[in-house]
DSSP file (Angstrom, degrees, kcal/mol; ACC not computed):
  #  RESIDUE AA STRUCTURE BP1 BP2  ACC     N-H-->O    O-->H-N    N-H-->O    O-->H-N    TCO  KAPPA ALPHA  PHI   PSI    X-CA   Y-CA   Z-CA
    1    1 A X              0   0    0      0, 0.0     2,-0.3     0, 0.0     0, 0.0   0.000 360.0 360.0 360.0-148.3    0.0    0.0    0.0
    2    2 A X        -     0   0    0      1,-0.0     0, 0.0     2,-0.0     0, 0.0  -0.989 360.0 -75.1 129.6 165.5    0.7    3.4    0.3
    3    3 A X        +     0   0    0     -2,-0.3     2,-1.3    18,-0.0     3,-0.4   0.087  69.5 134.1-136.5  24.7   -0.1    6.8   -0.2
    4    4 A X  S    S-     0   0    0      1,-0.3     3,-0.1     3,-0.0    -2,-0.0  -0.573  85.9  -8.6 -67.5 105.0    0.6    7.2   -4.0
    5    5 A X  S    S+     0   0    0     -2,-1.3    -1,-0.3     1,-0.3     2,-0.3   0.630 112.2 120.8  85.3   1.7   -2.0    8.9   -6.0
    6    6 A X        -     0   0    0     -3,-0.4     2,-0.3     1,-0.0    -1,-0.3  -0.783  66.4-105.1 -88.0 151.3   -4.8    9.1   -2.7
    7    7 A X        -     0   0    0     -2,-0.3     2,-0.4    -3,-0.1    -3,-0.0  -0.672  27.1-168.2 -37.0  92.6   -6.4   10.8   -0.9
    8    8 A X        -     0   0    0     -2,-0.3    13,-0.4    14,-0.2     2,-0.2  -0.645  24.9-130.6 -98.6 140.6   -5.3   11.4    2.9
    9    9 A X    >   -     0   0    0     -2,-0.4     3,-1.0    11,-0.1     9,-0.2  -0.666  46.5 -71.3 -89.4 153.6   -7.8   13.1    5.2
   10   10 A X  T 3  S+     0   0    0      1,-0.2     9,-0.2    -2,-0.2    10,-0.1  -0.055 120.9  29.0 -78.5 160.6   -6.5   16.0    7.2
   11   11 A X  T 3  S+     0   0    0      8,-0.8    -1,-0.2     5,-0.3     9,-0.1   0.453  92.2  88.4  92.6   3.4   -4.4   15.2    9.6
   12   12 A X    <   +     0   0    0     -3,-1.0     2,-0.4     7,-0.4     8,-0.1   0.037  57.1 119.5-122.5  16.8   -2.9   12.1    8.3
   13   13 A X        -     0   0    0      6,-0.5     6,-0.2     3,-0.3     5,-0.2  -0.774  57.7-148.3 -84.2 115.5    0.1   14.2    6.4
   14   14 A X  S    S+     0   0    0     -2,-0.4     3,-0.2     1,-0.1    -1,-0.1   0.730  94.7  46.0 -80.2 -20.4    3.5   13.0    7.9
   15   15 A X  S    S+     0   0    0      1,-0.2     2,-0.2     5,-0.1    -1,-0.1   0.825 125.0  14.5-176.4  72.2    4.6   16.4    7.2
   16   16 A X  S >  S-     0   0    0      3,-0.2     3,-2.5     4,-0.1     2,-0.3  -0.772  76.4-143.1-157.1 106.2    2.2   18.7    8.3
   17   17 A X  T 3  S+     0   0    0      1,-0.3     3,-0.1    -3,-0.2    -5,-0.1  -0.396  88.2  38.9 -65.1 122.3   -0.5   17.3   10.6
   18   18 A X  T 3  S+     0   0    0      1,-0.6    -1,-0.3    -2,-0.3     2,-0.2   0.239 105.2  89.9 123.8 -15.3   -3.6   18.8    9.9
   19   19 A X  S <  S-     0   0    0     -3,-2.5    -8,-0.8    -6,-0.2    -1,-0.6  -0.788  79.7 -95.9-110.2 168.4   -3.0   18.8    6.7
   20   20 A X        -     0   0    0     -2,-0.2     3,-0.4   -10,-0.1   -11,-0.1  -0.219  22.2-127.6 -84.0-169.7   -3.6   16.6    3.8
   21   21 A X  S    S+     0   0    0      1,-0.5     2,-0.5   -13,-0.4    -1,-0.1   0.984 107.8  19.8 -73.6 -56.9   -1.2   14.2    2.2
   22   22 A X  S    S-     0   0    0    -14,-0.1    -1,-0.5   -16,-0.1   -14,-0.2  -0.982  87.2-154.5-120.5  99.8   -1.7   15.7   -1.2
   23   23 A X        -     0   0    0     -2,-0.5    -4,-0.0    -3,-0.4    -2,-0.0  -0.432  37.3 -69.9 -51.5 137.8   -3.2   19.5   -1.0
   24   24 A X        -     0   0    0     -2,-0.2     2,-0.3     1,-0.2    -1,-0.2   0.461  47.7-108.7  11.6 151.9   -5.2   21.0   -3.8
   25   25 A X        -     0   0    0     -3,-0.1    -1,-0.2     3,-0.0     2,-0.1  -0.830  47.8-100.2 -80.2 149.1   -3.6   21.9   -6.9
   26   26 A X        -     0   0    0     -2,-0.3    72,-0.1    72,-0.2     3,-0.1  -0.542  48.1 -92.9 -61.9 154.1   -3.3   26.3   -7.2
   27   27 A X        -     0   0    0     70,-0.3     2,-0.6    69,-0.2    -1,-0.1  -0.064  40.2 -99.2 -59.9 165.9   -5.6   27.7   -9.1
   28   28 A X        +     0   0    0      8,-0.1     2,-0.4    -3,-0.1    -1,-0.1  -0.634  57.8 152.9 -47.4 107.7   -5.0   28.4  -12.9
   29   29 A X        -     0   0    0     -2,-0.6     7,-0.8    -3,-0.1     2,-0.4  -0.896  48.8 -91.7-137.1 160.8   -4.0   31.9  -13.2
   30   30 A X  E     -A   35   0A   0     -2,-0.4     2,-0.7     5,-0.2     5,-0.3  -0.686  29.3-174.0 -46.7 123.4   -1.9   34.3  -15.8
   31   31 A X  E >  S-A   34   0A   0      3,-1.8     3,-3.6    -2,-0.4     2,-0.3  -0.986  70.4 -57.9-122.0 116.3    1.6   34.6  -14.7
   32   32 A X  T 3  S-     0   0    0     -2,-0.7    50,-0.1     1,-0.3    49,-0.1   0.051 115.8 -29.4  41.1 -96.4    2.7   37.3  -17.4
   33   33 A X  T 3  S+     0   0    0     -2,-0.3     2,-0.5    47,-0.1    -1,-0.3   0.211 125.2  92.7-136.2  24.8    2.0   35.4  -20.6
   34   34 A X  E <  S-A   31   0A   0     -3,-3.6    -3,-1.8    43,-0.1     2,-0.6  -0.882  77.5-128.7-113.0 143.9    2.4   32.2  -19.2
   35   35 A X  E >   -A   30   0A   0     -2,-0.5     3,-7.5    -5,-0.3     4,-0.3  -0.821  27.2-125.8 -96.8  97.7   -0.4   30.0  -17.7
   36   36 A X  G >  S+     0   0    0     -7,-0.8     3,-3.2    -2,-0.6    -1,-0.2   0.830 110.3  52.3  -7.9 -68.2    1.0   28.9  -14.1
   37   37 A X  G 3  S+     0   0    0      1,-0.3    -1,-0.3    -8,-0.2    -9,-0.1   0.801  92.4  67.8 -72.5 -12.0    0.2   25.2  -15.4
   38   38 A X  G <  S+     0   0    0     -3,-7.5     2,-0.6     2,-0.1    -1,-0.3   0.592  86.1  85.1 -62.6  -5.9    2.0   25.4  -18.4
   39   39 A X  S <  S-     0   0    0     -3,-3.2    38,-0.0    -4,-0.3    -5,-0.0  -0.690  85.4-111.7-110.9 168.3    5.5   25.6  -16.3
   40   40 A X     >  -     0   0    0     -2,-0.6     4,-4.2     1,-0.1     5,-0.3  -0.150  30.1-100.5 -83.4 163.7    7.1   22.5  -15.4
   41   41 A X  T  4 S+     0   0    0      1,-0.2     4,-0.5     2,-0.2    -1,-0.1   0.883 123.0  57.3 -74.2 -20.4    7.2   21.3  -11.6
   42   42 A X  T  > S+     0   0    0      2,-0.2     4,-2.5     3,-0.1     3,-0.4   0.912 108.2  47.0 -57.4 -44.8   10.9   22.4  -11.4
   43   43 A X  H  > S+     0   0    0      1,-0.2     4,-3.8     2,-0.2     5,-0.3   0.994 110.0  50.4 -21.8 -77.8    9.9   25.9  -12.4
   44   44 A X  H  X S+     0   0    0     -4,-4.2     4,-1.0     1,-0.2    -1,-0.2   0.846 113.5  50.1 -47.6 -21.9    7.2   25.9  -10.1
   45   45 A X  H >> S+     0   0    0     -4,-0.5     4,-0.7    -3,-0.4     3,-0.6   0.972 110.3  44.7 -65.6 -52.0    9.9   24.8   -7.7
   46   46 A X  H >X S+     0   0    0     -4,-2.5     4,-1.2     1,-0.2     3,-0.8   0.845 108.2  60.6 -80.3 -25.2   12.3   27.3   -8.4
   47   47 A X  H 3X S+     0   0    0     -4,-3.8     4,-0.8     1,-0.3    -1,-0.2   0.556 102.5  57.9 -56.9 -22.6    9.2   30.2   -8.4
   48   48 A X  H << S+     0   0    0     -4,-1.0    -1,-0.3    -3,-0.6    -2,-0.2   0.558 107.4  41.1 -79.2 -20.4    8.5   29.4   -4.7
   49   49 A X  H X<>S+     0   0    0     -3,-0.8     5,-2.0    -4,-0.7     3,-0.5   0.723 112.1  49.8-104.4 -15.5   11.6   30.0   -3.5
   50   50 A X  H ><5S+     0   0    0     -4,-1.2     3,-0.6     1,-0.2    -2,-0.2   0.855 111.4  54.0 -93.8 -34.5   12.3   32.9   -5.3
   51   51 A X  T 3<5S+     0   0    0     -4,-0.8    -2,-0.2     1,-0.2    -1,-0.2   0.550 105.7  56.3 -38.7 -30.5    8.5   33.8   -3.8
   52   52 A X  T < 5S-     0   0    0     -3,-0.5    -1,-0.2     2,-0.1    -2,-0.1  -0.066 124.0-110.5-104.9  42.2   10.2   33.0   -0.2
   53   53 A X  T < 5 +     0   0    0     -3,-0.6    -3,-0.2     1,-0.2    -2,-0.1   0.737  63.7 157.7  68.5  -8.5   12.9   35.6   -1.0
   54   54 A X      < -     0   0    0     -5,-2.0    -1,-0.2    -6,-0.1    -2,-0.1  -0.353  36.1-122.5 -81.1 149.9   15.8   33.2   -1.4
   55   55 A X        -     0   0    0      1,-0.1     0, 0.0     2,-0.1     0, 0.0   0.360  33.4-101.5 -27.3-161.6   19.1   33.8   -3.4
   56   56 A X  S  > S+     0   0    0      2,-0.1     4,-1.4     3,-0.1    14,-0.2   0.186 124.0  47.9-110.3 -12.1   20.1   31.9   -5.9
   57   57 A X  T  4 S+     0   0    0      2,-0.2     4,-0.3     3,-0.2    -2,-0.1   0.341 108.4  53.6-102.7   7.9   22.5   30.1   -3.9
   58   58 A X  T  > S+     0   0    0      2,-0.1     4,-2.8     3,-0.1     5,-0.1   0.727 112.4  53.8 -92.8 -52.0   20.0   29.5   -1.0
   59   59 A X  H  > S+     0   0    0      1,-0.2     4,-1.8     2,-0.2    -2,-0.2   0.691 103.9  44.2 -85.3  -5.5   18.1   28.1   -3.8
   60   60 A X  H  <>S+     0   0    0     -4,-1.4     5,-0.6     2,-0.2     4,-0.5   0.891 112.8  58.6 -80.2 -47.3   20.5   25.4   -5.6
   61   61 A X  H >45S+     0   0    0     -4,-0.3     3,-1.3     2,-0.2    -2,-0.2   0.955 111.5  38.5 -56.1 -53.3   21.1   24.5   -2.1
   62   62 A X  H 3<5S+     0   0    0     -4,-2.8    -1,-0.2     1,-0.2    -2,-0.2   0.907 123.3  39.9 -12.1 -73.1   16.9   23.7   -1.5
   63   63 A X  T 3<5S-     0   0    0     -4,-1.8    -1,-0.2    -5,-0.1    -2,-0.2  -0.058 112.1-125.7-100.1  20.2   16.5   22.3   -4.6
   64   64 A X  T < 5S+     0   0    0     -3,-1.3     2,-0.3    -4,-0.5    -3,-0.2   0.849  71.6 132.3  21.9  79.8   20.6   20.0   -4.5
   65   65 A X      < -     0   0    0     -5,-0.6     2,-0.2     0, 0.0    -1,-0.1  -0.728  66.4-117.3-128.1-174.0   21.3   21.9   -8.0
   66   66 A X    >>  -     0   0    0     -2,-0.3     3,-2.0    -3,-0.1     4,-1.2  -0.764  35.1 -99.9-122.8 170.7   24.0   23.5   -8.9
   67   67 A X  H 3> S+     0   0    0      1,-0.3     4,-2.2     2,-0.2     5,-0.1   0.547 115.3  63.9 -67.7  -8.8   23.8   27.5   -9.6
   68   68 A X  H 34 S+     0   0    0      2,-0.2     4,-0.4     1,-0.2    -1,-0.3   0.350 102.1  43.0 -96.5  14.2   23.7   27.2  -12.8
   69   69 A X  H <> S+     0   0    0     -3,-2.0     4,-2.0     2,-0.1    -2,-0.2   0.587 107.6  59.2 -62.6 -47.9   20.7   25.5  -13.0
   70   70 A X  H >X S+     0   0    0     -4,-1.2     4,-2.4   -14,-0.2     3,-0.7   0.979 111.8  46.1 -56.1 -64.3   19.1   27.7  -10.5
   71   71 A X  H 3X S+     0   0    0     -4,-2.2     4,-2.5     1,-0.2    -1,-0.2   0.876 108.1  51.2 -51.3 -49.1   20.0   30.4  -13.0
   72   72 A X  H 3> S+     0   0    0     -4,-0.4     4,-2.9     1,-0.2    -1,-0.2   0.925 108.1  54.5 -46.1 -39.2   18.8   28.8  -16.3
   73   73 A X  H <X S+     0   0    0     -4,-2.0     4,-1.8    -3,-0.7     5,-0.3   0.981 108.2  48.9 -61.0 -51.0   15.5   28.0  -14.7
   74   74 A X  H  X S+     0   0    0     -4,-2.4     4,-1.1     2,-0.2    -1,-0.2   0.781 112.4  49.2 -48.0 -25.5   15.2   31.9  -13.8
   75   75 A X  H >X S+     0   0    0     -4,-2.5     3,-2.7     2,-0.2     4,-1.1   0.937 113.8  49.2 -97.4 -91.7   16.1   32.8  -17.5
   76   76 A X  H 3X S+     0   0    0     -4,-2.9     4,-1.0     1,-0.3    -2,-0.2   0.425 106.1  49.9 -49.1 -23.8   13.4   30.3  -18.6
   77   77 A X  H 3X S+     0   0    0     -4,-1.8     4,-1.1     2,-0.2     5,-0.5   0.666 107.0  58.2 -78.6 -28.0   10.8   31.4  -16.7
   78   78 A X  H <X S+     0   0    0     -3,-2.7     4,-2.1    -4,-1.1    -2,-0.2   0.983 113.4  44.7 -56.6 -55.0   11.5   35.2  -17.9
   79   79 A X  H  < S+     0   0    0     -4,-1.1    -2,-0.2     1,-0.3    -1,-0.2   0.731 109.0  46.3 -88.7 -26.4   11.0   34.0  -21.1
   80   80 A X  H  < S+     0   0    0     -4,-1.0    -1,-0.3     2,-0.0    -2,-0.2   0.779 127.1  38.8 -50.1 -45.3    7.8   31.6  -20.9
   81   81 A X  H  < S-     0   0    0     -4,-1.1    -2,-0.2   -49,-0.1    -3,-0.2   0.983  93.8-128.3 -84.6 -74.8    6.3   34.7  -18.8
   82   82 A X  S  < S+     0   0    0     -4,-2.1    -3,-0.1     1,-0.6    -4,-0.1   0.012  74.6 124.0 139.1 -25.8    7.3   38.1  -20.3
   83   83 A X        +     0   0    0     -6,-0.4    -1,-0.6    -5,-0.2    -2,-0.1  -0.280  30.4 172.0 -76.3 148.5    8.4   38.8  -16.4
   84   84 A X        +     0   0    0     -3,-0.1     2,-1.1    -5,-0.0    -1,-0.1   0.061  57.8  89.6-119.9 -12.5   12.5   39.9  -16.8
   85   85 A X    >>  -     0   0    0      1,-0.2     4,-2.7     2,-0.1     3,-1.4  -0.689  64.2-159.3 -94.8 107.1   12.4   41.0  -12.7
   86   86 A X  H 3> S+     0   0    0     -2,-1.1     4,-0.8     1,-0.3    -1,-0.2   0.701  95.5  48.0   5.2 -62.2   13.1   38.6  -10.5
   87   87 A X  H 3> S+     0   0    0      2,-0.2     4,-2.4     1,-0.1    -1,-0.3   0.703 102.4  57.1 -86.7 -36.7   11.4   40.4   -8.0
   88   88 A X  H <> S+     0   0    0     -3,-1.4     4,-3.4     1,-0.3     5,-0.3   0.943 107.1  60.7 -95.2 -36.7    8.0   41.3  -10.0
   89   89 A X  H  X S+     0   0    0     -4,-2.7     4,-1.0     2,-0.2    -1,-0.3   0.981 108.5  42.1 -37.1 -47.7    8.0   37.1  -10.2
   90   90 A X  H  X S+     0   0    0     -4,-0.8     4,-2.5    -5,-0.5    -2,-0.2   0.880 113.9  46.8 -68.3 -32.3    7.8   36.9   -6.8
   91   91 A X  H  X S+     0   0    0     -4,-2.4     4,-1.1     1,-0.2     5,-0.3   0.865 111.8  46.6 -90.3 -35.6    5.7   39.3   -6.3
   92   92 A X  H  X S+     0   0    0     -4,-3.4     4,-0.8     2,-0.2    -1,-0.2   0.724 119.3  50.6 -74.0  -1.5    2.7   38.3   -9.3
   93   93 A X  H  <>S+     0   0    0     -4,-1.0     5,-3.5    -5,-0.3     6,-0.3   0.868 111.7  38.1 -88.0 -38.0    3.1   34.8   -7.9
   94   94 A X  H  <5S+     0   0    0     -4,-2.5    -2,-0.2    -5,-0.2    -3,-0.1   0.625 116.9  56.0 -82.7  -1.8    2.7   35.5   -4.2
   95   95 A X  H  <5S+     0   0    0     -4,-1.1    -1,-0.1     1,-0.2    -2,-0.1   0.901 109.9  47.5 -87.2 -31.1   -0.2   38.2   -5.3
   96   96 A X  T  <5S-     0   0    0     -4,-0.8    -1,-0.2    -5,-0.3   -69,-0.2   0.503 107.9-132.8 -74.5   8.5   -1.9   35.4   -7.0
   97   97 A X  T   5 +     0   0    0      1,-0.1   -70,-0.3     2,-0.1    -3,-0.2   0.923  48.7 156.0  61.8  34.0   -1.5   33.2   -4.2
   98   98 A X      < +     0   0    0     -5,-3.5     2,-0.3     1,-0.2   -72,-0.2   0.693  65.9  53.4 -85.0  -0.2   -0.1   30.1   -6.3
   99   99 A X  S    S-     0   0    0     -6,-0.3     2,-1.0   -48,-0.0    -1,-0.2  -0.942  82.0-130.4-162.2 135.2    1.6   28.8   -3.1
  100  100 A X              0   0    0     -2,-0.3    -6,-0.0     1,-0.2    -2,-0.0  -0.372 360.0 360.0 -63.5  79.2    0.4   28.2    0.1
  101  101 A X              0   0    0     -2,-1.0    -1,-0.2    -7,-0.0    -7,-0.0   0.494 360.0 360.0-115.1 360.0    3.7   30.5    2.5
């Protein structure tokens, strides 16, 4: 058994009690000219931490990449979006609320 692909009721999340196992997707929204669900889950990876403020060297340490990964992803998400600031990424992602911080 498992917890692949279910449903966990809240509180049964090893880890965050109270919560479930598998949370919600975020909603669909615009992100520049990109549609949040068009960017891959390392995108999305790398958009949350840039959303919690980190470097880029906070955030190859997170995510065990090296920085020039960290960076390509930033450069690839400017360009799927339209966005070129760093900062105005962080900031249309956390105003649209795509992750729960």
């Amino acid at each position: 058994p498992g917890l692949h692909g279910k449903y966990v009721e809240p509180g049964q999340g090893a880890d965050h009690p109270g919560q479930p196992a598998f949370p919600e997707k975020p909603p669909v929204v615009m992100l520049g000219k990109a549609r949040n669900d068009s960017l891959t889950q390392r995108e999305m990876d790398v958009l949350r931490q840039l959303t919690l403020g980190k470097s880029d060297a906070d955030i190859a340490a997170v995510l065990n990449c090296s920085l020039s990964t960290v960076k390509h992803y930033i450069q690839l998400l400017r360009e799927k979006t339209g966005i070129h600031s760093r900062v105005e990424l962080a900031v249309r992602a956390a105003t649209m609320k795509l992750f729960q911080i």
